[in-house]
C-alpha positions in Angstrom: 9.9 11.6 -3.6 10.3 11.7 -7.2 13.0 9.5 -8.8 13.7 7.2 -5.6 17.1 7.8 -4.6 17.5 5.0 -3.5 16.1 2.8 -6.5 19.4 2.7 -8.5 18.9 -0.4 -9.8 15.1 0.3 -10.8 14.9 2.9 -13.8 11.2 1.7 -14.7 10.2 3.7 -11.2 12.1 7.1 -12.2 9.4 9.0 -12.6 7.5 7.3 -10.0 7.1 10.2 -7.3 5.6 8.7 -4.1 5.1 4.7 -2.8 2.6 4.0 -0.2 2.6 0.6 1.2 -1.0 -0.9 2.4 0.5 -3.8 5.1 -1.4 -5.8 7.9 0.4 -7.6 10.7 -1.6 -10.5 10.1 -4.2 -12.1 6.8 -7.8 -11.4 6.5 -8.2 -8.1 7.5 -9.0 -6.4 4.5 -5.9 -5.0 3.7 -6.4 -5.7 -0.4 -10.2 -4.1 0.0 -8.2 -1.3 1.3 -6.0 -0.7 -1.1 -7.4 -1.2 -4.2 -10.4 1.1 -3.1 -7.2 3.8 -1.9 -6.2 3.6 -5.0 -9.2 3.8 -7.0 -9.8 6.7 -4.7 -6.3 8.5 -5.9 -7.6 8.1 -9.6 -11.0 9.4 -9.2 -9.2 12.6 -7.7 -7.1 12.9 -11.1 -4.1 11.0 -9.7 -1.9 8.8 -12.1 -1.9 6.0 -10.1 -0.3 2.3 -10.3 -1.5 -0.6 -7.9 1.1 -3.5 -7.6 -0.3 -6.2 -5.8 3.0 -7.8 -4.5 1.4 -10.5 -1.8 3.0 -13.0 -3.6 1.2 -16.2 -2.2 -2.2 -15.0 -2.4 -2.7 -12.4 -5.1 -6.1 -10.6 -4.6 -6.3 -7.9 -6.9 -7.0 -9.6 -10.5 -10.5 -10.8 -9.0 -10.8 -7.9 -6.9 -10.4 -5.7 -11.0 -12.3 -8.7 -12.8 -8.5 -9.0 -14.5 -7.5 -12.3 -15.3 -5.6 -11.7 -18.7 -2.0 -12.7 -18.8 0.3 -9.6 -19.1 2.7 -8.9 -22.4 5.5 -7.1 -23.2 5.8 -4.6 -26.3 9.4 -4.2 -26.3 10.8 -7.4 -25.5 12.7 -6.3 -22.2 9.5 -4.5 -20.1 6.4 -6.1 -18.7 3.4 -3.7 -19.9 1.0 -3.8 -16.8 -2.8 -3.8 -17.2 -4.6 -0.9 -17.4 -8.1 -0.5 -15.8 -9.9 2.8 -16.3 -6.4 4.6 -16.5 -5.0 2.8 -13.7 -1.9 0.7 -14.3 -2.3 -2.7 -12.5 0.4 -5.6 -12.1 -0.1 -9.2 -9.9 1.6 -12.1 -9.6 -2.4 -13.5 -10.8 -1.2 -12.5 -14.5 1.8 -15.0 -14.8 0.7 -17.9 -12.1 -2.5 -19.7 -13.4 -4.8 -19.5 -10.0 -4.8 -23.4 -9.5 -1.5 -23.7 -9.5 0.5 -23.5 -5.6 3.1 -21.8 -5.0 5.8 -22.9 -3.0 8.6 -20.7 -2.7 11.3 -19.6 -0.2 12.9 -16.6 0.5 15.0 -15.8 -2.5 12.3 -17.0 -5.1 10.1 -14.3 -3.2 12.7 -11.4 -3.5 13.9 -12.3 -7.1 9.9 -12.2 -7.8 9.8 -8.7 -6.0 12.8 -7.5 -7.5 11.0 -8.2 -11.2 7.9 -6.3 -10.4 10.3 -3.4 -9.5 12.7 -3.5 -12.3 10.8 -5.1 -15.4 7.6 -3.5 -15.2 7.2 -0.7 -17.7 5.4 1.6 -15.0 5.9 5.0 -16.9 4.9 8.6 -14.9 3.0 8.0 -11.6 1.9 10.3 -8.8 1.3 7.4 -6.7 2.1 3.6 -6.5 0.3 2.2 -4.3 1.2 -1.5 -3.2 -0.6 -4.4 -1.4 2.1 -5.8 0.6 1.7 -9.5 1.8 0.5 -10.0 6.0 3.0 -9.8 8.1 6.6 -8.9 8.6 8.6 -10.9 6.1 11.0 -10.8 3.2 9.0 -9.0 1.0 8.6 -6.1 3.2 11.7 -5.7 3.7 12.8 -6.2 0.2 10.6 -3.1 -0.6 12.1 -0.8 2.3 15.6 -1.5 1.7 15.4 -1.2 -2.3 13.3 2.0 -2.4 12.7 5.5 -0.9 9.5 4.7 -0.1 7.0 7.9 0.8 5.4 5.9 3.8 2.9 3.0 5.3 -0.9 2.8 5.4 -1.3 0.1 8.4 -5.0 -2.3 8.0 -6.4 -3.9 11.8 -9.5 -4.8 12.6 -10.1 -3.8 16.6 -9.7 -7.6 18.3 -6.9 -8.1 20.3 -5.6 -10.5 18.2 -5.3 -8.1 15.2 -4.0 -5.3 17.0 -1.0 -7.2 18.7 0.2 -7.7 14.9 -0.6 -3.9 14.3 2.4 -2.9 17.0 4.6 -5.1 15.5 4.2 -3.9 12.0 4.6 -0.1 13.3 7.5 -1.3 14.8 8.9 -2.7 11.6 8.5 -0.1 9.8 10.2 2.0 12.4 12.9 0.0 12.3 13.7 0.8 8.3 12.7 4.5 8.9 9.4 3.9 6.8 7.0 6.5 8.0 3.5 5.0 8.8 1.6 7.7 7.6 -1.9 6.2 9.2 -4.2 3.5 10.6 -7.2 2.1 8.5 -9.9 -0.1 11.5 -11.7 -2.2 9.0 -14.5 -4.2 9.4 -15.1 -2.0 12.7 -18.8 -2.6 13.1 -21.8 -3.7 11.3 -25.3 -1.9 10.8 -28.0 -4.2 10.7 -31.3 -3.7 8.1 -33.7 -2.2 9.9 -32.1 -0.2 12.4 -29.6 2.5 13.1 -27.5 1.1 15.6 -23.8 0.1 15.4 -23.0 -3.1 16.5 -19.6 -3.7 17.2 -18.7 -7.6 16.6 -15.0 -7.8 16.8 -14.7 -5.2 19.9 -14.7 -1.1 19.9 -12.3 1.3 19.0 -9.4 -1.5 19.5 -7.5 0.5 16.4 -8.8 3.9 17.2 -6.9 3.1 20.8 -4.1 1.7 19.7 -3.5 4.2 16.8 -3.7 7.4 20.2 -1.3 4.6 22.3 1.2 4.7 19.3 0.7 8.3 17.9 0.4 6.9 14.7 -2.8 8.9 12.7 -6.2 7.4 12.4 -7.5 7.4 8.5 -11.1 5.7 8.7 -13.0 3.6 10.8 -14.9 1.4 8.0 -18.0 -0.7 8.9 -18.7 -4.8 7.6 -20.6 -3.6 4.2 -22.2 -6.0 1.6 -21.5 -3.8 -1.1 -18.0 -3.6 -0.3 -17.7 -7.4 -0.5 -19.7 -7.7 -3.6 -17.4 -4.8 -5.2 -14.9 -6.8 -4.8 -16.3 -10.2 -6.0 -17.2 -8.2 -9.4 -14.4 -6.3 -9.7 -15.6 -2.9 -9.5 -14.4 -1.5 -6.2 -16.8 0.5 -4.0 -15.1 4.0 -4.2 -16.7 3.7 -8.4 -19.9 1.4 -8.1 -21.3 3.6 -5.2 -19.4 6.6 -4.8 -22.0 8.6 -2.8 -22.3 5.7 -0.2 -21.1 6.6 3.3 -18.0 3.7 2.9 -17.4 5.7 0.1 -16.7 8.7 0.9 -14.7 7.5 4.2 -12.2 5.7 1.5 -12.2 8.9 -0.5 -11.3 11.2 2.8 -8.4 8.6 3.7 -7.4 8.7 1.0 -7.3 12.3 0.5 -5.6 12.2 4.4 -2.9 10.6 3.1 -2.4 12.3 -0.1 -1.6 15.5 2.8 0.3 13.3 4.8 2.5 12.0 2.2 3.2 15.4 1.2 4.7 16.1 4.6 6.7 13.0 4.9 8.5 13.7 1.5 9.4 17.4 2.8 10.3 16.0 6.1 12.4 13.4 4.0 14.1 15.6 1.8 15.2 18.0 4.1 17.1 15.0 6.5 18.8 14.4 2.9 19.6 18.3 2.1 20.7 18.5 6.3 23.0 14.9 5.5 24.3 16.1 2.3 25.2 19.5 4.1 27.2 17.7 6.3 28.7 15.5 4.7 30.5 18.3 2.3 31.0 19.8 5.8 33.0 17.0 6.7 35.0 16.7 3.9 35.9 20.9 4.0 37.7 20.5 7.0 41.1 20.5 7.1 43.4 18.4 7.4 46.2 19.1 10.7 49.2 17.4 11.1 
C-alpha cells in the first residue's frame, strides 16, 4: 500500500509500502518478543524493514536491541531512528530516561504517536512493522484512523483469560476495517530437558480454537523457550542468535505467512478504492433532470 493514502499529513511514511501492527488484548503475552523477532525475520529475508515500538508506557524494544542511545536529528526538522544491522528502529526508550514514569493522558499519548509518524525520518520501507501497546486504547486507534494500514498480527497465549481479550481486539480492528491478517499462540507449551513431550501449562490450543471460531488465520504456535527470553535480555533476537532452532524457523514461516497475506490484503484493498473511485465519477456523470 505504497504511499498511505490516507497519511496526508505524514510525508516521512511516503514511501513506506505496507504497516503491520503486532497488538495483544491484554500485557505480558509476548507481543514485543513477537514482533521484533517478525521483523528481524523480514530483514533476514532481504526486507527493508522499520520497527516502531509505539507502546508508549512500557517501551520494550531498546533492551530487547541492546539500544539505549538517545536518538538525533541531522537536519534539524527529522528524528533519524537507530539503525540495527540495516534495520531502522525508533522507541519512546530513546527520549524518556527508563527511571523516569510516565504519566500521561489521552492527548499526550496521540501527540506522542502523531510525532513518531510525522517526525521520524523513516526513508524507503517494505515493511514497518509496529509494537502496539495491550489493549484497545487511544493509540490504536490513532494508528487506524491516521493510516492505511496493510493489516494486524494478533499475540494470545491459549488461557481463557488471554483469549477473551483476543475477540475483543479482532473486533476492534473490524470495526476500523483493519484486516487481521493472523493469530500468533505464544508461550503455547513448554518442553522440558530430558524428554520429548509437550507440556501444555496455560491450556491447549485455546488460540488455535479461537483463531478456526473467528476465521482469522493461524501463524505459529510457539513454545516457553529459554533462548528466546535470553535473546531478548541481550538484545539479539532469536530469529539471528539461533536461526536453525525450531522457534526459529516457526518466526521465520510467520513471518513469511504474512508477507503472502499482506500481499493479498493490499490487492483486496486497492481494488475497494479503484471500485469506490469508479463510482464515485459514476455518480457525478449522471445527469442532472429537472
Amino acid at each position: 500500500m505504497a504511499g498511505n493514502q490516507k497519511a496526508k499529513g505524514f510525508p516521512s511514511l511516503d514511501n513506506v509500502s505496507n504497516i503491520i501492527l503486532v497488538a495483544s488484548g491484554k500485557g505480558g503475552v509476548g507481543k514485543s518478543t513477537v514482533a521484533v523477532n517478525l521483523a528481524s525475520a523480514l530483514r533476514l529475508a532481504g526486507h527493508k524493514v522499520g520497527l516502531l515500538d509505539a507502546d508508549i508506557y512500557g517501551p520494550s524494544i531498546p533492551t530487547m536491541l541492546n539500544l539505549h542511545k538517545e536518538v538525533h536529528s541531522s537536519d534539524g526538522k527529522h528524528i533519524d531512528p537507530h539503525e540495527i544491522r540495516g534495520m531502522k528502529v525508533m522507541s519512546m526508550g530513546f527520549l524518556i530516561p527508563p527511571e523516569k514514569a510516565m504519566i500521561w493522558r489521552g492527548p499526550m499519548l496521540h501527540s506522542a504517536v502523531t510525532q513518531f509518524l510525522r517526525d521520524v525520518n523513516w526513508g524507503s520501507l517494505d515493511y514497518l512493522i509496529v509494537d502496539l501497546p495491550p489493549g484497545t486504547g487511544d493509540v490504536q486507534l490513532t494508528f487506524a484512523q491516521a493510516l492505511s494500514v496493510t493489516g494486524a498480527v494478533v499475540v494470545s497465549t491459549p488461557q481463557e483469560v488471554a483469549l477473551a481479550d483476543v475477540i475483543r481486539a479482532r473486533a476492534m480492528f473490524e470495526s476500523v476495517k483493519i484486516p487481521v491478517l493472523g493469530l500468533i499462540e505464544n508461550m503455547a507449551y513448554f518442553i522440558c530437558d530430558g524428554c520429548d513431550k509437550k507440556h501444555y501449562i496455560f491450556a491447549q490450543e485455546g488460540a488455535r480454537k479461537t483463531a478456526e471460531r473467528f476465521g482469522i488465520p493461524f501463524l505459529a504456535e510457539l513454545p516457553l523457550e529459554i533462548m528466546v527470553r535470553q535473546g531478548g535480555d541481550l538484545g539479539m533476537p532469536v530469529v539471528e542468535s539461533e536461526p536453525d532452532s525450531p522457534i526459529a524457523q516457526a518466526f521465520i514461516a510467520a513471518a513469511t505467512d504474512i508477507v503472502a497475506r499482506a500481499e493479498v490484503a493490499t490487492a483486496e484493498q486497492r481494488a475497494r478504492e479503484a471500485a469506490e473511485a469508479e463510482a464515485a465519477a459514476g455518480h457525478r456523470s449522471l445527469p442532472i433532470v429537472n
